[in-house]
Structure formats: structure tokens, C-alpha cells
C-alpha positions in Angstrom: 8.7 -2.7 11.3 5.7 -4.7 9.7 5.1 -6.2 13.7 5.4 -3.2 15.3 3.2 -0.9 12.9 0.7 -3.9 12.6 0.0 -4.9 15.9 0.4 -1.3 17.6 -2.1 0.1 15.1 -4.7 -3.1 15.3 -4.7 -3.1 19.0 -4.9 0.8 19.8 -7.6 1.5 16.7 -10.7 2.4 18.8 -8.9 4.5 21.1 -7.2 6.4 18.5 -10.9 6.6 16.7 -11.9 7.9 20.1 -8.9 10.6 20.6 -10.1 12.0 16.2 -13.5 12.0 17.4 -14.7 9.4 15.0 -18.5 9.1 16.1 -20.0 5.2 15.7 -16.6 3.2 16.9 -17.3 -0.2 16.5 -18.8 0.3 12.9 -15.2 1.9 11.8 -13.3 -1.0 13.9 -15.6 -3.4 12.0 -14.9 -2.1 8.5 -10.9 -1.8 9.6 -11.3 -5.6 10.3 -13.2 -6.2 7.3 -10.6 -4.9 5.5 -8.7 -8.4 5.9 -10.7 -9.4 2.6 -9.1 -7.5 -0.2 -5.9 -8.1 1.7 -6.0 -11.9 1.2 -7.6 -11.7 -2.1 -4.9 -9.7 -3.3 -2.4 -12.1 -1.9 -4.0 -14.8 -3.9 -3.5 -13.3 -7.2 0.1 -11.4 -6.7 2.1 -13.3 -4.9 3.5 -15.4 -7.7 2.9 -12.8 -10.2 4.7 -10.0 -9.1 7.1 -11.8 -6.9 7.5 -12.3 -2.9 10.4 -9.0 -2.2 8.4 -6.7 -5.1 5.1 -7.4 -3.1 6.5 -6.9 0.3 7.7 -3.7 -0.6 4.4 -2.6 -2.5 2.7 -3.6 0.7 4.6 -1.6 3.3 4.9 1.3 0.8 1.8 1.4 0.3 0.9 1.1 4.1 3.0 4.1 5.0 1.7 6.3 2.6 -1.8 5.1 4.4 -0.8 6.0 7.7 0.7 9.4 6.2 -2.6 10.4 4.9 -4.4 9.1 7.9 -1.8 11.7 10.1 -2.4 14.3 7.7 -6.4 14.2 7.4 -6.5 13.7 10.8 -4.3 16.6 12.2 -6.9 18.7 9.4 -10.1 17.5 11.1 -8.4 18.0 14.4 -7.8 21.8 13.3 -10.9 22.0 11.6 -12.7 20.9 14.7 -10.7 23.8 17.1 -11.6 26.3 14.6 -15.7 25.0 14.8 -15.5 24.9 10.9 -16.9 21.5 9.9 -17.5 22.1 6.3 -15.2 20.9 3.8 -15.5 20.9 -0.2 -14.0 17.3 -0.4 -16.8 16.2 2.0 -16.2 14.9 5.5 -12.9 14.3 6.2 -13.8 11.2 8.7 -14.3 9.1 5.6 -11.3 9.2 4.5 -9.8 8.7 7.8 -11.3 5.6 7.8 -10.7 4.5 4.1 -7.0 4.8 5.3 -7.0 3.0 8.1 -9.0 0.0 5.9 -6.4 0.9 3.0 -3.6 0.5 5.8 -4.9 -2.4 7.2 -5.9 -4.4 3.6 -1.9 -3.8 3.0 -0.3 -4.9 5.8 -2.5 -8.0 5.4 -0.6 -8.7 2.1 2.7 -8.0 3.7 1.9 -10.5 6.4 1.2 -12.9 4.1 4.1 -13.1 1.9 6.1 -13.0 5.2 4.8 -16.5 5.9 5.7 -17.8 2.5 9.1 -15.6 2.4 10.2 -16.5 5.6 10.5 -20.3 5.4 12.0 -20.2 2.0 14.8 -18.1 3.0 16.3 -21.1 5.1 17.5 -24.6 3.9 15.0 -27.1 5.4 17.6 -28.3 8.0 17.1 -25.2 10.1 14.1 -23.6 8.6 12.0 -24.5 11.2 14.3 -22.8 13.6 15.2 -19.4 11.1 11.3 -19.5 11.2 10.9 -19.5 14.7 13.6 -17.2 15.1 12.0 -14.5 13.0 8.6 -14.7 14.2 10.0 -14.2 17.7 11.8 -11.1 17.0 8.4 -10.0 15.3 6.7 -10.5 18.8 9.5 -8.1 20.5 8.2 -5.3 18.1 5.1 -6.0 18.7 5.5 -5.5 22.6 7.8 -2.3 21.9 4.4 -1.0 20.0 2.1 -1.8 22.9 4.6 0.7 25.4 5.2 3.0 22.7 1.7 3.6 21.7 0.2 3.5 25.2 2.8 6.5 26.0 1.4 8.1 22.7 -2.1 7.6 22.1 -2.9 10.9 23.5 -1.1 12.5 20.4 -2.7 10.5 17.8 -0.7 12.3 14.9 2.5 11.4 16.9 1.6 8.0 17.0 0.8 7.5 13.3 3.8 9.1 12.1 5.9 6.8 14.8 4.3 3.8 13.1 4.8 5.4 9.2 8.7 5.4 9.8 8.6 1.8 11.5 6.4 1.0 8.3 9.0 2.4 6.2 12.0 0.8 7.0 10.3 -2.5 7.1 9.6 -1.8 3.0 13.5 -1.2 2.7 14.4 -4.9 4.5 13.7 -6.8 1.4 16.8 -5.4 0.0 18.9 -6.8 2.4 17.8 -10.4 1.9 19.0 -12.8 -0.5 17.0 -13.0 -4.0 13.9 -14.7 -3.4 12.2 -18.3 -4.4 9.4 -16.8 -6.7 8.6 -19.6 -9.5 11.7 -21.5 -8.5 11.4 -24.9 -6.7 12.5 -25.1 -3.0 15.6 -27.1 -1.9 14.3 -29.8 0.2 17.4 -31.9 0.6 19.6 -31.9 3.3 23.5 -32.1 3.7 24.9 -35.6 3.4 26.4 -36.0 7.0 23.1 -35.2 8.1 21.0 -37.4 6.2 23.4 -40.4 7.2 23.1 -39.5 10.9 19.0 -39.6 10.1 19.3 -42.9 8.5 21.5 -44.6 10.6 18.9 -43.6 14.0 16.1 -45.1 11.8 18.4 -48.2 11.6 18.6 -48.5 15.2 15.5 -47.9 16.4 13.5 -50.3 14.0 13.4 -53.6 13.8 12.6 -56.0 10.8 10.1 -59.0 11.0 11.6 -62.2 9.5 8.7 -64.8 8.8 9.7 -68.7 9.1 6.5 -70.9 8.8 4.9 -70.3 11.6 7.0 -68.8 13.8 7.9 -65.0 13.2 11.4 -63.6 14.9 12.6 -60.2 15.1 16.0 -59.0 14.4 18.0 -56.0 14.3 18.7 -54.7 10.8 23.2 -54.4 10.8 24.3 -50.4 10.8 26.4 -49.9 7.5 30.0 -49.3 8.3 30.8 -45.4 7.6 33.4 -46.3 5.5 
């Protein structure tokens, strides 16, 4: 959810500026990438606070309900537009429309970063490198789903938004699925017994010890301990 919302939203953001008739698009792309700031600061300072699964799921609620009021101010300003009334008593609506696409993309920052501390803890250090790469593979499949799904929908920008909302949302419910996680607790970095013996006993083999004697230094090969 959090890979398809986030990269389909980052990489169609000027043309869906272009299809709400945002006027100055590269200001409003360069604000929605400034908004990477107050997405890492608040990282920083909530992450071991209020916990890795509580933050994830503050991040991608909050990012939905971005992308809702982006949808919802934008399908206003498109009828507002149809009807030739630009006025508005809460100002101009393309503000907002751009303080939630920052808001959207400040959040989903968060969420990315507690995913890489999340992630890796979930495993046991004998496959976490692998549960890693596994995960952040299956994030690059949604990822390329968004590319076809937005290019198919950027015409309908409203379409689109509420597409990526419901990826968005189930993404916030995935922390409940996963095992409680390390927050203030110390990560195992042991391994299991059989293979820390198989470790050892290839570090045996394949180095050699120097035995000096005077002058003259020989090499032999350390003995493997018996496995009984």
C-alpha cells in the first residue's frame, strides 16, 4: 500500500497538478519535495517515543485522510472552475490542494522511514538480510502496479487519488498483522547454534596460524574440533 500510494503519487504529481489546473507547476512540485523535511524531523523525534507499529499507522492514516481532502478540494475547484465561479470564502482552494499533497507527502516520509527500521527487526539476523530483501522487492511490484494504474487514470485525477487513499488505507491496517514490535527492546543478534558451528568450523579451515621458531616461521593448519 505505502509503495504503491508513494511512488504512484511522487511520480505522476505534475501531471496531476496539470489535469487541477494548478498554475506555477514546478513551484508546487518543489514545495511537495520539500515536504521531505518535516517528514524526517518528525521521524527523529517519534520513532522511539511513540513506537515503530503506532507511528506506522499514524503515518498512513494520516496520509489517507491527505489524499481524501486533496480528492475532495480538488473535485470542488474542478466544479467551481465549470461553473466560472472562482470565489470562495475560505480563500483559494489551490492552497490547500497543495498543503495536502505536502501534508501527504511529509507523512508518507515517516512511514517510509520506520519501514526501514521495522523491517529488519522483524527477522532474526540469520535471514534478515534476505526477509529484507524480500520485502523491499514486493514494495517495487506495487510500485510498478501504480505506474500502469495511474498512467490509465491520470485523466480522472479524483479517480486516481481515491485509488491511492484505499491502497493508503490498508497499508495503515498491516501493522496489525505483524508480530509486536522491537521499540526500546534490544535486538537478537545471535544465531542458532548449528549455525554458528558451521561458521566457525569454515573459519577453521580456511585460516591458517603462524608458528614462530627463531628464525624461521612455519604455517600450519589449526585441527577442526570433533562434533562430538
Amino acid at each position: 500500500g505505502l509503495s504503491f500510494g508513494s511512488y504512484g503519487l511522487l511520480t505522476w504529481i505534475n501531471s496531476l497538478f496539470v489535469q487541477i489546473n494548478l498554475q506555477n507547476i514546478y513551484f508546487n512540485a518543489l514545495l511537495f519535495a520539500m515536504a521531505n523535511l518535516p517528514g524526517n524531523v518528525l521521524s527523529v523525534f517519534l520513532l522511539d517515543r511513540v513506537g515503530r507499529s503506532f507511528l506506522l499507522i499514524g503515518s498512513l492514516s494520516a496520509a489517507t485522510l491527505s489524499l481524501v481532502a486533496f480528492a475532495c478540494i480538488a473535485s470542488m475547484d474542478i466544479i467551481n472552475s465549470a461553473s466560472n465561479d472562482d470565489a470562495s470564502r475560505f480563500g483559494s482552494p489551490k492552497v490547500y490542494i497543495v498543503g495536502a499533497a505536502c501534508t501527504f507527502q511529509a507523512c508518507t516520509v515517516v512511514a517510509w522511514n520506520v519501514m526501514a527500521v521495522l523491517t529488519p527487526e522483524s527477522f532474526p539476523t540469520a535471514v534478515r538480510s534476505t526477509g529484507y530483501g524480500y520485502c523491499s522487492s514486493t514494495g517495487r511490484i506495487g510500485g510498478i502496479l501504480a505506474q500502469l494504474v495511474n498512467g490509465y487514470t491520470v485523466q480522472k485525477p479524483i479517480r486516481l487519488l481515491s485509488i491511492a487513499a484505499i491502497t493508503m488505507m490498508f497499508g495503515a491496517a498491516s501493522p496489525f498483522l505483524l508480530p509486536p514490535d522491537m521499540t526500546g527492546q534490544s535486538v537478537d543478534g545471535s544465531v542458532s547454534n548449528n549455525e554458528a558451528q558451521r561458521r566457525e568450523l569454515t573459519m577453521l579451515i580456511s585460516s591458517e596460524a603462524a608458528v614462530s621458531d627463531g628464525e624461521t616461521i612455519t604455517y600450519q593448519r589449526r585441527p577442526i574440533p570433533s562434533s562430538s
